[in-house]
C-alpha positions as CSV (number, residue, x, y, z in Angstrom):
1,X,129.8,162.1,61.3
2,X,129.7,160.9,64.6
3,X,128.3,157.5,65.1
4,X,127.9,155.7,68.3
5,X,129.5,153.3,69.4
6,X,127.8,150.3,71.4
7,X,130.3,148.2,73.6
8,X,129.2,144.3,73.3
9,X,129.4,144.5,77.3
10,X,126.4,146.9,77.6
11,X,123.3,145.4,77.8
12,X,120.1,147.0,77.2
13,X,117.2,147.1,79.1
14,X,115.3,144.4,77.5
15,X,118.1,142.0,77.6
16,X,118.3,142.5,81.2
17,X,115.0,141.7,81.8
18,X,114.9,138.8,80.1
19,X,117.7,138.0,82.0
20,X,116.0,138.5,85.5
21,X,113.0,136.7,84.1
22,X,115.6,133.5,83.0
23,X,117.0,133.9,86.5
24,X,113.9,133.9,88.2
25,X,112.5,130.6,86.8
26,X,115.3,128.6,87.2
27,X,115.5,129.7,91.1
28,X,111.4,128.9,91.2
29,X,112.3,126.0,88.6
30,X,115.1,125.3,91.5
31,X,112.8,125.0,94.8
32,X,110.0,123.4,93.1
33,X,112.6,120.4,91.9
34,X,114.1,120.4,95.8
35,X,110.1,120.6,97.3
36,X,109.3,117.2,95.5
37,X,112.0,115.4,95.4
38,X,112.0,116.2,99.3
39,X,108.1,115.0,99.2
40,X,109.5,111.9,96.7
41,X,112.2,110.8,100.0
42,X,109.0,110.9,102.8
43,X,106.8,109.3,100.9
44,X,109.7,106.4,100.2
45,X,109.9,106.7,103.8
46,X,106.6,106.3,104.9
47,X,105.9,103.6,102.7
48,X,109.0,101.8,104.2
49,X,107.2,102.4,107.7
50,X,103.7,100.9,106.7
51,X,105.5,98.3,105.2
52,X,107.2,97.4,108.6
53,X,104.0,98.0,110.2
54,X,101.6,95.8,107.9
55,X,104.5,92.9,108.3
56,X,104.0,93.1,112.0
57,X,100.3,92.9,111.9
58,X,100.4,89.8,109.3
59,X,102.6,87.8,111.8
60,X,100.1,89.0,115.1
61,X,97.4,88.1,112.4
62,X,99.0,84.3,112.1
63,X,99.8,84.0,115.6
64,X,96.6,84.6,116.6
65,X,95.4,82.3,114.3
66,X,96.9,79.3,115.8
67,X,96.0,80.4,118.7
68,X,92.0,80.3,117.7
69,X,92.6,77.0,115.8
70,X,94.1,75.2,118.8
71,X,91.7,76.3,121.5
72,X,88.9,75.4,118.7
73,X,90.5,71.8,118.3
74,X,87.8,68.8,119.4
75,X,90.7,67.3,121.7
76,X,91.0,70.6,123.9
77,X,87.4,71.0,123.6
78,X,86.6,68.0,125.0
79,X,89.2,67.9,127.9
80,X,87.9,70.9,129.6
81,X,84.2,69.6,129.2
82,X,85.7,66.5,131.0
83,X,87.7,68.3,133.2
84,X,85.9,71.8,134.7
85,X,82.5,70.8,133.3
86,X,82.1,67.5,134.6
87,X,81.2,66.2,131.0
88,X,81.7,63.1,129.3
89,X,81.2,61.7,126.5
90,X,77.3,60.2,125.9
91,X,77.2,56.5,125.5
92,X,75.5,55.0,122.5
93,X,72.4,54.4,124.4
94,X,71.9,57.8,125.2
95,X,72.5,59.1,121.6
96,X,69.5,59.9,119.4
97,X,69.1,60.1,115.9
98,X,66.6,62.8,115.0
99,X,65.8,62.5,111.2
């Protein structure tokens, strides 16, 4: 009566390969945790970027704003009539009311 005896260090065959098949997730698991957490960081980073970028093109934006509103201002308008255009300014008599 001779039984076998099975050390607790073997491991079958199955066991192995659900071993490798464990293994093999958590390395795929692994690399697909590393891939977006990298894609996470340049995104964070690009955002950053078009942050910086829209803040400079809302300050142009306002500069140029008060640029348009003071060449459009009556006073500036009206010196460079006088000035360039030899205009100036028609006296009551020469105004007409059109109704």
């Amino acid at each position: 009566m001779y039984s076998k005896v099975i050390k607790k260090s073997e491991l079958s065959s199955k066991q192995i390969k659900i071993l490798f098949i464990f293994l093999v997730f958590f390395i795929a698991e692994l690399f697909i945790f590393t891939w977006v957490r990298t894609q996470c960081i340049e995104t964070g980073y690009k955002i950053s970027r078009l942050n910086a970028e829209n803040k400079k093109i809302t300050d142009l934006r306002d500069s140029l704003q008060v640029k348009k509103n003071q060449y459009k201002s009556p006073e500036r308008i009206a010196l460079i009539a006088e000035k360039y255009g030899d205009m100036v300014m028609p006296s009551q008599e020469q105004i007409i009311l059109l109704e």
